[in-house]
C-alpha positions as CSV (number, residue, x, y, z in Angstrom):
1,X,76.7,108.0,107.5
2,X,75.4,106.1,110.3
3,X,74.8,102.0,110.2
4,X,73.7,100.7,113.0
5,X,73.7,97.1,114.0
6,X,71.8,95.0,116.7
7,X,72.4,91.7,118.4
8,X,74.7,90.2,120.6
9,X,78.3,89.6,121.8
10,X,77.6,86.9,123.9
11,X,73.6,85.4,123.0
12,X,73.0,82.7,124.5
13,X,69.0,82.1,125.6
14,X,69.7,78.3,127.0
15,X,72.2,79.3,129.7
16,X,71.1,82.8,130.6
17,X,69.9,83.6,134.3
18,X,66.3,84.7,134.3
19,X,67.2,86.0,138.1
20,X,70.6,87.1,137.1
21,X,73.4,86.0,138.6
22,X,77.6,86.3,138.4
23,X,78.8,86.1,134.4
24,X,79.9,82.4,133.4
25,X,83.9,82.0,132.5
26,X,83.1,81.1,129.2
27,X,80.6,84.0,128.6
28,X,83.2,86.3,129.9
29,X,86.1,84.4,128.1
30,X,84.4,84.9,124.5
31,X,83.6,88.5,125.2
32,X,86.9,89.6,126.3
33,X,88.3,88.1,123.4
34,X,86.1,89.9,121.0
35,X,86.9,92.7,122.5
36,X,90.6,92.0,122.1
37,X,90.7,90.9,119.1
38,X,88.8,94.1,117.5
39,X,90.9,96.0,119.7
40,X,94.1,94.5,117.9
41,X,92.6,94.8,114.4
42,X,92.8,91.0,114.6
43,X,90.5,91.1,111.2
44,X,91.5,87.5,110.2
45,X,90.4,85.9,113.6
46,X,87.6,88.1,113.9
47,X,86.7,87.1,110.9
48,X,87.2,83.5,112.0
49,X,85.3,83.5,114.9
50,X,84.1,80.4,115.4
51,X,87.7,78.8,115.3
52,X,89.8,81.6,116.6
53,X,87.5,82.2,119.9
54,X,87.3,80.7,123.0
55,X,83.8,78.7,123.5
56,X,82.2,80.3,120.5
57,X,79.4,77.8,119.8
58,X,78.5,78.4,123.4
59,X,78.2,81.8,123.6
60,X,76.9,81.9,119.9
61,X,74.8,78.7,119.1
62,X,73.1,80.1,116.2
63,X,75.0,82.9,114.8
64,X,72.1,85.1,113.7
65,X,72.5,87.5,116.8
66,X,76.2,87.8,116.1
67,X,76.4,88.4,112.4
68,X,74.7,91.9,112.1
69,X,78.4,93.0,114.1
70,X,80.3,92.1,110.5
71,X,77.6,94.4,108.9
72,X,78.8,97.5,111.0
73,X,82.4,96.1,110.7
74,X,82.4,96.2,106.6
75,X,80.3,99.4,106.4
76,X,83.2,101.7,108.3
77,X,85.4,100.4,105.4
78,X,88.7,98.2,105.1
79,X,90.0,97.6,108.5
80,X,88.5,99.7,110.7
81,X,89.2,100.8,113.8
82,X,87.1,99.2,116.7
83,X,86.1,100.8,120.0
84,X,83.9,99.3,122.6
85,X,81.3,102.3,123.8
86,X,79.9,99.8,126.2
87,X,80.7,96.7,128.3
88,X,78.5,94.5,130.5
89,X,76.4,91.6,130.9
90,X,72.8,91.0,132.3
91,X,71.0,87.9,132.7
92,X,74.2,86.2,133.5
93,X,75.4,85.2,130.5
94,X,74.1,87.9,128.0
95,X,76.8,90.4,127.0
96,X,75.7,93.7,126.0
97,X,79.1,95.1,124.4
98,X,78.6,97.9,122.1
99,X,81.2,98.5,119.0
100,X,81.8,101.5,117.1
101,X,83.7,101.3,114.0
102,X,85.7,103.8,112.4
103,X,87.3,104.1,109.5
């Protein structure tokens, strides 16, 4: 079975950079700590995410372009193991990490 999920780690259309540009702290900050944290199997503060992270409202103000990553997440089963197949941001500020889940 294959459930794939779109949307972003770090979505954030007020503070991207039309013309690029270097990746903000904070934009860089939240990724790594997804990353991390899914890493880890840190389900509780992944979970959590908008207490547990570093500037989560900023890199997520509207969580709509997050959330399909918990659909992917619950479909590999209980507590699955998280890889990142792909790290980098364009835009400036707009991650375009890529999970897979296993269970």
């Amino acid at each position: 079975m294959l459930v794939l999920a779109t949307g972003g780690a770090v979505h954030n259309l007020r503070e991207m950079a039309r013309d690029g540009g270097p990746v903000p702290s904070w934009a860089k900050a939240f990724d790594d700590w997804l990353a991390a944290a899914l890493a880890a199997g840190k389900e509780t503060a992944f979970l959590d995410w908008e207490m547990a992270a570093p500037e989560a409202r900023r890199a997520q103000p509207t969580p709509e372009h997050f959330l399909p990553i918990f659909v992917a997440y619950g479909a590999a089963g209980a507590h699955p193991k998280a890889t990142r197949i792909n790290q980098g941001f364009t835009l400036g500020s707009m991650s375009m990490a890529a999970y897979e889940f296993a269970a």
